[in-house]
Backbone of each chain as nested JSON, in Angstrom:
{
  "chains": [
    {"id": "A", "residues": [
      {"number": 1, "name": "UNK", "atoms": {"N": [5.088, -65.447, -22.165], "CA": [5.688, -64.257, -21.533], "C": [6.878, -63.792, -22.354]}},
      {"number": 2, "name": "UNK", "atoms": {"N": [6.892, -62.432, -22.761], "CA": [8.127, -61.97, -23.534], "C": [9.348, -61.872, -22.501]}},
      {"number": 3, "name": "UNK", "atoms": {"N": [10.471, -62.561, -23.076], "CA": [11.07, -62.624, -22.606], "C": [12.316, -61.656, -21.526]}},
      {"number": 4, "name": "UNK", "atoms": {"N": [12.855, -61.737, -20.744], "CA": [13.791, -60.649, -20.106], "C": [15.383, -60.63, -21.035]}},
      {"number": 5, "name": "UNK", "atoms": {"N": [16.341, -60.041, -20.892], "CA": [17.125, -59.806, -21.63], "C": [18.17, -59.624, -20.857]}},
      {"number": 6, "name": "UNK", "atoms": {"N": [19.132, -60.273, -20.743], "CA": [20.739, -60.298, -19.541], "C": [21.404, -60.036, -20.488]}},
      {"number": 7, "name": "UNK", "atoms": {"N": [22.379, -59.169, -20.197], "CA": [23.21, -57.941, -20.987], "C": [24.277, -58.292, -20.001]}},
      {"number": 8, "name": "UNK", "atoms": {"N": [25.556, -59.033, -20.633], "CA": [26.879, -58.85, -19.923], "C": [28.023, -58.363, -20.702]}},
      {"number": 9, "name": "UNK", "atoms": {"N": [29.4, -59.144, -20.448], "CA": [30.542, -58.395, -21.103], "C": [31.474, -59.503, -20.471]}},
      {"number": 10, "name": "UNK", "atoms": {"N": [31.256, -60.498, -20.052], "CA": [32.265, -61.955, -19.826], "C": [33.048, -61.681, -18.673]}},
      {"number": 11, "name": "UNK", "atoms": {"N": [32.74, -60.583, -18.056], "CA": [33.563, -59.989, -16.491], "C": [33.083, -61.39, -15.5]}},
      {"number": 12, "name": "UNK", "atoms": {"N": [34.21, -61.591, -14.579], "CA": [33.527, -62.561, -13.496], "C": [32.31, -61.907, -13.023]}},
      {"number": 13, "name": "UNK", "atoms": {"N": [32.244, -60.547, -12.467], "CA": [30.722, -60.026, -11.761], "C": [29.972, -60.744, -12.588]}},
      {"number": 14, "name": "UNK", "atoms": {"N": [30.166, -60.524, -13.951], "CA": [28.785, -60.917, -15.132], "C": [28.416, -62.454, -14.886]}},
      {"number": 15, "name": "UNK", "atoms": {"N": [29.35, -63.109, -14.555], "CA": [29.482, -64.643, -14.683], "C": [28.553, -65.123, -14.139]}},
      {"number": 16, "name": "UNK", "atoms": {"N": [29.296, -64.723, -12.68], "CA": [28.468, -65.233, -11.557], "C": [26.907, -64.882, -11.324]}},
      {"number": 17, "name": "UNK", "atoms": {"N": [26.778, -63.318, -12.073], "CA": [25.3, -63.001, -11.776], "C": [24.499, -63.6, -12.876]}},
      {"number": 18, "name": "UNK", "atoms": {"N": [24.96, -64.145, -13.953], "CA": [24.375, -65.095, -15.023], "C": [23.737, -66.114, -14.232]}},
      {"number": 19, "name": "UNK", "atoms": {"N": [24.728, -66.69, -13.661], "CA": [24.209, -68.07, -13.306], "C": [22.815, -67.901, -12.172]}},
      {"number": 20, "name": "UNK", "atoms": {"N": [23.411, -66.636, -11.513], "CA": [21.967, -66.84, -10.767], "C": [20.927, -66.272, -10.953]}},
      {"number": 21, "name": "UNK", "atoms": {"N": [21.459, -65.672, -12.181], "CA": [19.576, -65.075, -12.935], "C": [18.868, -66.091, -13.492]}},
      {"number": 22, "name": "UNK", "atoms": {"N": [19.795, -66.823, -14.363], "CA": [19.199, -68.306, -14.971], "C": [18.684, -69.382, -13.56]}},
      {"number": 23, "name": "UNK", "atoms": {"N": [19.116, -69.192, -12.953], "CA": [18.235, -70.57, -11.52], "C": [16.942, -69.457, -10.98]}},
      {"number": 24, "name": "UNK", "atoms": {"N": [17.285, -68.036, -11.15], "CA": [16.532, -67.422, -10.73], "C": [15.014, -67.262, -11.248]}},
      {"number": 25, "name": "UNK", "atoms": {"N": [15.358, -67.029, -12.586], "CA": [14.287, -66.388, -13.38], "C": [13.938, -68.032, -14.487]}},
      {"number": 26, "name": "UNK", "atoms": {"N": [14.869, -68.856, -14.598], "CA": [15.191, -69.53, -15.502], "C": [14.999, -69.484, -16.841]}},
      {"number": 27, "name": "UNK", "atoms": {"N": [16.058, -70.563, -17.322], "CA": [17.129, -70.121, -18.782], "C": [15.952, -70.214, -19.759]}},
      {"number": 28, "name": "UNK", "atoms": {"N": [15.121, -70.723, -19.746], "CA": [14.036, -70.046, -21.081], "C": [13.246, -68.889, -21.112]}},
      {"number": 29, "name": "UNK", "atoms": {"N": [13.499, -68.17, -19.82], "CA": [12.597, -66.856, -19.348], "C": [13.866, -65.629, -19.957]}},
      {"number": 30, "name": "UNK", "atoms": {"N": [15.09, -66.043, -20.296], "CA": [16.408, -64.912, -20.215], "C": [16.988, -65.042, -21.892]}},
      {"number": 31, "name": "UNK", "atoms": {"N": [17.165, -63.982, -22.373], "CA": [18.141, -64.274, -23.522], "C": [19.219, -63.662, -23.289]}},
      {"number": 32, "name": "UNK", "atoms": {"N": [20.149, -64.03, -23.538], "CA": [21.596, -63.92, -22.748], "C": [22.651, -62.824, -23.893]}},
      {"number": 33, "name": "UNK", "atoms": {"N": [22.559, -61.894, -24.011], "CA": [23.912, -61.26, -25.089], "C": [25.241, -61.115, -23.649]}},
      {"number": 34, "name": "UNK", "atoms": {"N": [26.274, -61.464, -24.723], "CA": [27.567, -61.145, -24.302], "C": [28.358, -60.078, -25.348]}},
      {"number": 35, "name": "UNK", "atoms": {"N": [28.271, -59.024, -24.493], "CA": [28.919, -57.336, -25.792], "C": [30.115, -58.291, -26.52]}},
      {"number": 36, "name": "UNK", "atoms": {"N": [31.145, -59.076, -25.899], "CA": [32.389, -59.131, -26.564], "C": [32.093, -60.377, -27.745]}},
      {"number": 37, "name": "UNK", "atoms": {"N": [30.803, -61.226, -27.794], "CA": [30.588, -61.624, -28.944], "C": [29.883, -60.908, -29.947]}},
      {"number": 38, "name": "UNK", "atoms": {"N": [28.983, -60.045, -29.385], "CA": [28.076, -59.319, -30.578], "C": [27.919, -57.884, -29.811]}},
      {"number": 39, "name": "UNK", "atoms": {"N": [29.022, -56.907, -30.634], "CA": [28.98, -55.548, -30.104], "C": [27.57, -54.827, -30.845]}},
      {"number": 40, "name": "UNK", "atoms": {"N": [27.095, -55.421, -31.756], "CA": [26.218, -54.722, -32.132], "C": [24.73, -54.951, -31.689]}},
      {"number": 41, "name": "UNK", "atoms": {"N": [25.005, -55.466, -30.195], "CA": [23.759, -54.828, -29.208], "C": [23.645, -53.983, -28.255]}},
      {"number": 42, "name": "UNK", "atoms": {"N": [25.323, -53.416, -28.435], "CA": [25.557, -52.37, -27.572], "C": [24.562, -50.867, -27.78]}},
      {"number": 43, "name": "UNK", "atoms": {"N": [24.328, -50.86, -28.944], "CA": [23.247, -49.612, -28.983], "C": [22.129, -50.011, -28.069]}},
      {"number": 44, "name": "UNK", "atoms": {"N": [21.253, -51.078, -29.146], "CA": [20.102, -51.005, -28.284], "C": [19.614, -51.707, -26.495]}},
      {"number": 45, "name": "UNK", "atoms": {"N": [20.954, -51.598, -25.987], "CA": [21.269, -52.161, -24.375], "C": [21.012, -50.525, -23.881]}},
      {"number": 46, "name": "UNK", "atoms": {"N": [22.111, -49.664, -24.477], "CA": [22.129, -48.217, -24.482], "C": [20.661, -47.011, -24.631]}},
      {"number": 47, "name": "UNK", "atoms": {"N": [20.074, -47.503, -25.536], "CA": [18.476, -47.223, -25.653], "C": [17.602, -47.516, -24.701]}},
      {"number": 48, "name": "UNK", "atoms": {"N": [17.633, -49.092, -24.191], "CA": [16.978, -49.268, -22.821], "C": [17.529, -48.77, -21.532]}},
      {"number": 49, "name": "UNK", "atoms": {"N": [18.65, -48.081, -21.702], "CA": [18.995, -47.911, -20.707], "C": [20.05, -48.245, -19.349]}},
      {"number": 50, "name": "UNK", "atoms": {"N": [20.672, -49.049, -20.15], "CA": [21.692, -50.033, -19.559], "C": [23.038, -48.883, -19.525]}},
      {"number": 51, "name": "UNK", "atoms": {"N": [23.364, -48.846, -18.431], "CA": [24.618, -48.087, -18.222], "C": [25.514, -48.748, -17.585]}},
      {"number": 52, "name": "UNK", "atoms": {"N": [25.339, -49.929, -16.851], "CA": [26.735, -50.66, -16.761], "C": [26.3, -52.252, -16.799]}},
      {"number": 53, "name": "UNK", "atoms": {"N": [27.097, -53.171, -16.957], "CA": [27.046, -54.331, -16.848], "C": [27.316, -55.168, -15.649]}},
      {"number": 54, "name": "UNK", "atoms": {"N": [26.757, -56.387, -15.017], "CA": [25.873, -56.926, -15.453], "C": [24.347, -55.751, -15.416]}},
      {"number": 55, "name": "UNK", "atoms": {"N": [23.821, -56.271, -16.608], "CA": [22.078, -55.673, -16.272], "C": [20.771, -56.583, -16.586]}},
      {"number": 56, "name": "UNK", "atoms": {"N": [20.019, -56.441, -16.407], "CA": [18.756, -57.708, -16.77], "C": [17.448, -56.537, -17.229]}},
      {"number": 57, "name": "UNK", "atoms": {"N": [17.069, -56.137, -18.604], "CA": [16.088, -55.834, -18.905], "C": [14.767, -56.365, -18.657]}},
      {"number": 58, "name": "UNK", "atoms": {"N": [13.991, -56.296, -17.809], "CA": [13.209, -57.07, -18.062], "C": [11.766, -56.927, -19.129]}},
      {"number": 59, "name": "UNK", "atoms": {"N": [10.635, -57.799, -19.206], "CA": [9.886, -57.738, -20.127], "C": [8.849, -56.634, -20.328]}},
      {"number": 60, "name": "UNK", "atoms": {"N": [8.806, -55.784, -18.707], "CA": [7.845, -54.351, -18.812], "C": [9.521, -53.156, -19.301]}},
      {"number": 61, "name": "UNK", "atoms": {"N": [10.424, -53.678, -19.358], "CA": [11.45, -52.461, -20.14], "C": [12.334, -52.023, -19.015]}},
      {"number": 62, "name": "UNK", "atoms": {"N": [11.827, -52.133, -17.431], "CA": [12.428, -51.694, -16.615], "C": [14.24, -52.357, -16.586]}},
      {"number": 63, "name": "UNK", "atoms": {"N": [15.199, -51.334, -16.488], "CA": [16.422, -51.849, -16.182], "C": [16.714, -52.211, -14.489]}},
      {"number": 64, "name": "UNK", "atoms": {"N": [17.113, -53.533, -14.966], "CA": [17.927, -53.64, -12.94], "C": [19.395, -54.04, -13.487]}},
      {"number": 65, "name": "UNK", "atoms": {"N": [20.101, -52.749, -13.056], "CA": [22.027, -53.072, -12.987], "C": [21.992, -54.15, -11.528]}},
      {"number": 66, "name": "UNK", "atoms": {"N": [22.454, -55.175, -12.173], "CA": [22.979, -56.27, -10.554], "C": [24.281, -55.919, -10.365]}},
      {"number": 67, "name": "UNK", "atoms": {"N": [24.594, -55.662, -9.45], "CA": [26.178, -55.237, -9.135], "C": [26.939, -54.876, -9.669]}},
      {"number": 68, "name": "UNK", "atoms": {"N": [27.903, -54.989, -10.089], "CA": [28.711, -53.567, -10.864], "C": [29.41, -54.314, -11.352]}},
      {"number": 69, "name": "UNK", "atoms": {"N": [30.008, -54.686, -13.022], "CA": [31.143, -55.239, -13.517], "C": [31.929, -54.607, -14.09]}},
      {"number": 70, "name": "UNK", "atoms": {"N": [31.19, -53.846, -15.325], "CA": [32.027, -52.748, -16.302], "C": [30.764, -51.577, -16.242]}},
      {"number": 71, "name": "UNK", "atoms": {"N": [31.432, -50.466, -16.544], "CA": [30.295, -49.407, -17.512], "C": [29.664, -49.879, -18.906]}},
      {"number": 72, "name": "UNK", "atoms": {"N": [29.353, -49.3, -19.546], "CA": [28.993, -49.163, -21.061], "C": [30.174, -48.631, -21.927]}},
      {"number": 73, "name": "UNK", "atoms": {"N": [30.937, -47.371, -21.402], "CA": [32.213, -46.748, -21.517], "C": [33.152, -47.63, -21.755]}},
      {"number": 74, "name": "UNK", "atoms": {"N": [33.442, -48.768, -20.537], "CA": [34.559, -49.408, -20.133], "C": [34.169, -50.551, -22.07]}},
      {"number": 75, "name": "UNK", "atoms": {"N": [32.685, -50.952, -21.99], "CA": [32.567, -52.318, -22.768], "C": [33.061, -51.775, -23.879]}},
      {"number": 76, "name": "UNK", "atoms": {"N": [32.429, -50.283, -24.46], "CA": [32.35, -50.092, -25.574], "C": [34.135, -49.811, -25.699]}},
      {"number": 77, "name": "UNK", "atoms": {"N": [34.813, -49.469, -25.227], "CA": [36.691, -49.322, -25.403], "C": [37.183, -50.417, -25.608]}}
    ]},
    {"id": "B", "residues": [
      {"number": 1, "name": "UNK", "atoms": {"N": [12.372, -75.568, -3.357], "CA": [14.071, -74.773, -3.471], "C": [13.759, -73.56, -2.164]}},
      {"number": 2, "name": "UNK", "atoms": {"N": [14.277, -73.132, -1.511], "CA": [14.561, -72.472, -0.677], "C": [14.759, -71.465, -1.233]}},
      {"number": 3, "name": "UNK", "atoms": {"N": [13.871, -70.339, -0.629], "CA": [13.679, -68.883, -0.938], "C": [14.755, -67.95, -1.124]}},
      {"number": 4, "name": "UNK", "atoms": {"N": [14.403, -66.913, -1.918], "CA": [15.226, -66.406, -1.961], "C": [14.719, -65.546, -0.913]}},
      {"number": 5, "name": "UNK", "atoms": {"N": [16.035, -63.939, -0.364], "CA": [15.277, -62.851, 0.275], "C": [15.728, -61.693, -0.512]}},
      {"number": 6, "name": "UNK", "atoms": {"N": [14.464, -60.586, -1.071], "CA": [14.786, -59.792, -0.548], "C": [14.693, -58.405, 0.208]}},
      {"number": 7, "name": "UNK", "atoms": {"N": [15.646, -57.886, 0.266], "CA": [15.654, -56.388, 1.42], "C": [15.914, -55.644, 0.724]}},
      {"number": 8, "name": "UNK", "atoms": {"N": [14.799, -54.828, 1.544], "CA": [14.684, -52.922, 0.755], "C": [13.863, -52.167, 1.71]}},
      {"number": 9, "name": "UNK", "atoms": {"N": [13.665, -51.148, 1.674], "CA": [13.123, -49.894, 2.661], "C": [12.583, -49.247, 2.17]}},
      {"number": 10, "name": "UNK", "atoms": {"N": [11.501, -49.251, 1.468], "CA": [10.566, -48.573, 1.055], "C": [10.971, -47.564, 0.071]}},
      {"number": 11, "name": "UNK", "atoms": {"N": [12.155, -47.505, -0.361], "CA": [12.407, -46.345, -1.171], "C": [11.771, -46.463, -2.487]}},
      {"number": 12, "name": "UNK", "atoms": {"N": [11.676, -45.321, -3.217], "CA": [10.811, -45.758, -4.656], "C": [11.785, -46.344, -5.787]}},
      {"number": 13, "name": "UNK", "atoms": {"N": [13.109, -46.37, -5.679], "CA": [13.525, -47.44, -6.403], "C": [13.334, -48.796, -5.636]}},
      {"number": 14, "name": "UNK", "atoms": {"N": [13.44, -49.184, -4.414], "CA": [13.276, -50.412, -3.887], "C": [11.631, -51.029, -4.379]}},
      {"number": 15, "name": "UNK", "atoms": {"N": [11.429, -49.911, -4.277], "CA": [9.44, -50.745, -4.616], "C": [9.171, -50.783, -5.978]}},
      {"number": 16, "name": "UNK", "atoms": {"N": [9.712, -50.175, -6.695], "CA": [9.959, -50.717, -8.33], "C": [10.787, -51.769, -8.775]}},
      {"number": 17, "name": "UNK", "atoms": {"N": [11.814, -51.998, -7.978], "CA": [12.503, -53.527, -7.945], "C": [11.579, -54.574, -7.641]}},
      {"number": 18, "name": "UNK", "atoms": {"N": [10.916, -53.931, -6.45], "CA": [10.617, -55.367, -5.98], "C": [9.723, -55.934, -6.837]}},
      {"number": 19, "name": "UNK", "atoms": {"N": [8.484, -55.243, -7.553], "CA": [7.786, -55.545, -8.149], "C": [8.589, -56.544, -9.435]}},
      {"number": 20, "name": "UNK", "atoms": {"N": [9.395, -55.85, -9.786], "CA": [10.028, -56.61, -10.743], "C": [10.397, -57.95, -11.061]}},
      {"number": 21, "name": "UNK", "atoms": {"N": [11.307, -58.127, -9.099], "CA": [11.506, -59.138, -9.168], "C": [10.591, -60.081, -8.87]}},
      {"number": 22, "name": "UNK", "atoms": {"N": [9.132, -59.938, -7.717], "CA": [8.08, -60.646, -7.876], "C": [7.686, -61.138, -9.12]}},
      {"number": 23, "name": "UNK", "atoms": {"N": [7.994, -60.4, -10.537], "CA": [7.293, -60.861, -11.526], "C": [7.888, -61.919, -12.068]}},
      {"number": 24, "name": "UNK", "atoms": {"N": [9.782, -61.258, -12.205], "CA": [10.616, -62.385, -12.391], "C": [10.927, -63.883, -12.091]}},
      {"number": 25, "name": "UNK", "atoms": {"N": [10.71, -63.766, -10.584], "CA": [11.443, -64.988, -10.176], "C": [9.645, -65.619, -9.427]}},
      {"number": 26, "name": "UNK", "atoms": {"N": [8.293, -64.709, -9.149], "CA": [7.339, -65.385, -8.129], "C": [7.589, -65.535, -6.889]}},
      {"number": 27, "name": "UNK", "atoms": {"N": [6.352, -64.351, -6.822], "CA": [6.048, -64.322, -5.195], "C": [6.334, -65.093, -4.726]}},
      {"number": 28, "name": "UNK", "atoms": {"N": [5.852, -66.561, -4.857], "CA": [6.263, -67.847, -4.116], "C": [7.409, -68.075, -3.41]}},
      {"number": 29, "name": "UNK", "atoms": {"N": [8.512, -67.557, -4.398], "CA": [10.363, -67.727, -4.363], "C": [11.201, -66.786, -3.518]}},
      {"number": 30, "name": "UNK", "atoms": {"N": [10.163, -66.206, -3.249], "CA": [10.751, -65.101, -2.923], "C": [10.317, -64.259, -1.472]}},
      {"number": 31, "name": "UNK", "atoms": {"N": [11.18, -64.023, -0.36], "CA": [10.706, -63.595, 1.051], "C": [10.866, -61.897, 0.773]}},
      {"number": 32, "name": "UNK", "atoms": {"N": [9.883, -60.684, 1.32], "CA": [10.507, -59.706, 1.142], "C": [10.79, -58.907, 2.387]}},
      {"number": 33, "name": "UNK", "atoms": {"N": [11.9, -58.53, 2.679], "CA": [12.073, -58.108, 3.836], "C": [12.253, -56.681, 3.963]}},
      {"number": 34, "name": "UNK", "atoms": {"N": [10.91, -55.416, 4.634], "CA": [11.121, -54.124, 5.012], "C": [11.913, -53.544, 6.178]}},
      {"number": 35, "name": "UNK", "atoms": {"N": [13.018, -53.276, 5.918], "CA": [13.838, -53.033, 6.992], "C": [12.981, -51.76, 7.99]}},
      {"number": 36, "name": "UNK", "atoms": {"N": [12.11, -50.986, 7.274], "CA": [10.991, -49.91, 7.984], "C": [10.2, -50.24, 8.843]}},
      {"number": 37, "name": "UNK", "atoms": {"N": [10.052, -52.036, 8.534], "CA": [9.151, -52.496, 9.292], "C": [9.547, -53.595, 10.193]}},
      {"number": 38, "name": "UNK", "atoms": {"N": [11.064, -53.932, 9.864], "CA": [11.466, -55.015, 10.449], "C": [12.957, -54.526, 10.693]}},
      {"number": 39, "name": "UNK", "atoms": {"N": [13.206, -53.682, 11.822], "CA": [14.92, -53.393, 12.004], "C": [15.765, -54.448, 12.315]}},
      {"number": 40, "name": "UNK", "atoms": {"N": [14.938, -55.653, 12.851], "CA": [15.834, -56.511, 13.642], "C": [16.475, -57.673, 12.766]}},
      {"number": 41, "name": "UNK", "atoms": {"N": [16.122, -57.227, 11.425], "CA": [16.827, -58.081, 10.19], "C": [17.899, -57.713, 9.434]}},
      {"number": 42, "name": "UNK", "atoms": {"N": [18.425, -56.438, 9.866], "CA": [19.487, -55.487, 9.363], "C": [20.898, -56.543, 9.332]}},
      {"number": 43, "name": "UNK", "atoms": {"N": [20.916, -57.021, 11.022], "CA": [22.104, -57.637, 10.944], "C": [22.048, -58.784, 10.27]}},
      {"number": 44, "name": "UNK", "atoms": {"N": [21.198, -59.632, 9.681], "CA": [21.276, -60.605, 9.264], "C": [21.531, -60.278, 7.636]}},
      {"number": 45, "name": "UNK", "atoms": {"N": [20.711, -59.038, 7.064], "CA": [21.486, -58.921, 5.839], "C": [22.481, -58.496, 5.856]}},
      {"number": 46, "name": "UNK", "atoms": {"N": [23.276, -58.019, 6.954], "CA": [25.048, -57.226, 7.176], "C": [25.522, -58.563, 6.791]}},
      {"number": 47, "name": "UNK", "atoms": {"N": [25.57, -58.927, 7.43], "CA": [25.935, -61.076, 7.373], "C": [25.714, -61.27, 6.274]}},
      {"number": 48, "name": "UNK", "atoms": {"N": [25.073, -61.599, 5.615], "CA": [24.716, -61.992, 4.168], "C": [25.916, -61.162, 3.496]}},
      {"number": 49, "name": "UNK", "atoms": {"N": [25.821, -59.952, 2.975], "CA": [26.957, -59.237, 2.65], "C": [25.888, -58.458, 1.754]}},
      {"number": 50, "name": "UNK", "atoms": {"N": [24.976, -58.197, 2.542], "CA": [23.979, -56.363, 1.7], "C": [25.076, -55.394, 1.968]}},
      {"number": 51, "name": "UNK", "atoms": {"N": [25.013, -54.853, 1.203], "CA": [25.76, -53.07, 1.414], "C": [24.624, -52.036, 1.216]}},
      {"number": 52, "name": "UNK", "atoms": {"N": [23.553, -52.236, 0.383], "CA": [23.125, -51.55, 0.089], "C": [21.728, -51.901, -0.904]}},
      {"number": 53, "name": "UNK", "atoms": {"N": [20.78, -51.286, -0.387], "CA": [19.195, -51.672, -0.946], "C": [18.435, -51.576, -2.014]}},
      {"number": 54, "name": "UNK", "atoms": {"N": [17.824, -51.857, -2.618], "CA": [17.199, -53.247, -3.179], "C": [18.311, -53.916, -3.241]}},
      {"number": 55, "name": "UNK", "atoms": {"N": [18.504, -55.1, -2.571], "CA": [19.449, -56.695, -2.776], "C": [18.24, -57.922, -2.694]}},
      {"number": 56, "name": "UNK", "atoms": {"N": [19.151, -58.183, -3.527], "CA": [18.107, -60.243, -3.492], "C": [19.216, -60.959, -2.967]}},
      {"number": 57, "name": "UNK", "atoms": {"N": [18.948, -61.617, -2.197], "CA": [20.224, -62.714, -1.448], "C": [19.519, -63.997, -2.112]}},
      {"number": 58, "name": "UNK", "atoms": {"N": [20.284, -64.712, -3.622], "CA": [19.314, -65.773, -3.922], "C": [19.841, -67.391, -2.685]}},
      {"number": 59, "name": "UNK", "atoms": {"N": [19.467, -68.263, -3.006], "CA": [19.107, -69.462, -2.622], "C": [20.537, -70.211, -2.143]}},
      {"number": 60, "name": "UNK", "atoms": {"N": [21.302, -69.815, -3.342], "CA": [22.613, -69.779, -2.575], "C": [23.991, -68.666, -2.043]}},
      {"number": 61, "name": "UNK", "atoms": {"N": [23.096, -67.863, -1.848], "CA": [23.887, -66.997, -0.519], "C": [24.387, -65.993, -1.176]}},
      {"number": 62, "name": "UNK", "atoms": {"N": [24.436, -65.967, -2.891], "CA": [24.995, -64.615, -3.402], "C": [24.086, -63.725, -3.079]}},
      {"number": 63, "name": "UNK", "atoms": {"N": [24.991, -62.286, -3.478], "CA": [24.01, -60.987, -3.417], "C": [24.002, -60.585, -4.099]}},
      {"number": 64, "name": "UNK", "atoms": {"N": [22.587, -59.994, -4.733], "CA": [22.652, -58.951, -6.094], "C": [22.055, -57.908, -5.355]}},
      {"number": 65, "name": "UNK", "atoms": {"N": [22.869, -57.108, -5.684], "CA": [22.956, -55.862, -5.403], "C": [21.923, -55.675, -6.818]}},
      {"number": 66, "name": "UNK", "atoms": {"N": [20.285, -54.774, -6.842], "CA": [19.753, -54.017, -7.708], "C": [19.854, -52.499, -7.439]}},
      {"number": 67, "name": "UNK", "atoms": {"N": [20.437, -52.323, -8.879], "CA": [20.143, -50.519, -8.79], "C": [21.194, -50.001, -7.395]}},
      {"number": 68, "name": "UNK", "atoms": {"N": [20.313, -48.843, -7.279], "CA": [20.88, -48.292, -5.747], "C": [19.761, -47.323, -5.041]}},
      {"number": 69, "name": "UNK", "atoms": {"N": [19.23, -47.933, -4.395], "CA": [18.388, -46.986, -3.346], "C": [18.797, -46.428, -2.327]}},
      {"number": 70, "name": "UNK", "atoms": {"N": [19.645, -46.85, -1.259], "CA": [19.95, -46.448, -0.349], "C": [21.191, -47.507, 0.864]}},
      {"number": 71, "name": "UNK", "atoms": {"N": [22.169, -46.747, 0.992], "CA": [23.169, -47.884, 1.611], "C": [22.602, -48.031, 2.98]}},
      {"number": 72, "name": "UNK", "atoms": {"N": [23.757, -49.239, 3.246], "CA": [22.91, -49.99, 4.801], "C": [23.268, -49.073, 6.31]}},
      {"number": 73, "name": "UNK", "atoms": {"N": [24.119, -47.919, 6.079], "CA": [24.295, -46.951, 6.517], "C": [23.639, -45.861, 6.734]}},
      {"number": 74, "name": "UNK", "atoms": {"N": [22.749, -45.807, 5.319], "CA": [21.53, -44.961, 5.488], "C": [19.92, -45.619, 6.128]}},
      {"number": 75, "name": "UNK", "atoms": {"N": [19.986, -47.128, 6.081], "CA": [19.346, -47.989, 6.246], "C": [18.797, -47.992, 7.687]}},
      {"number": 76, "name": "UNK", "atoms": {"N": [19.884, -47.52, 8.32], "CA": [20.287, -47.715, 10.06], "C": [20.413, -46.405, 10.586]}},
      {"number": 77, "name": "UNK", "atoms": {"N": [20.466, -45.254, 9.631], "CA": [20.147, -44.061, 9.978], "C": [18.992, -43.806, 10.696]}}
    ]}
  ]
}
């Protein structure tokens, strides 16, 4: 199964919804970017569609924003 | 492991979540609750701490709030 894709920014919202995507979906089903280690997945988060953080791409492309941490605006400043 | 739930109302972002998350986490894991079809579960996701629909309440009691379909205000409308 291709994998899903968790898109955060190190906010507590992000934290906490990490942990329960990984028990959720579990940690070999998720690849995990954090914007403030590698900004240069901020484009293609932006391409799929990701407008705020936390978000979970999953493997048909669909975006689900889980609760609200930062914008895209807020990460990319 | 004890199910997760979640609640949504038929809206067409709620039924594109849900699918999602069926794929994500398995039917198995997962209870889904139609507030259209089931009003008398409203208060129990108020309790939980839903605000607002598509939510997954996982296994241990957080809420993810997906997307935004419709608040629990409009829910009870």
């Amino acid at each position: 199964m291709k994998k899903s894709i968790f898109y955060h920014a190190g906010c507590p919202v992000c934290v906490s919804a990490e942990h329960d995507i990984i028990n959720l979906v579990g940690e070999e089903n998720v690849e995990i970017v954090h914007f403030g280690e590698d900004k240069s997945r901020i484009e293609e988060a932006e391409k799929a569609g990701v407008k705020s953080v936390p978000a979970l791409v999953t493997p048909t492309g669909n975006v689900l924003h889980i609760n609200f941490g930062a914008s895209m605006e807020d990460v990319k400043a």
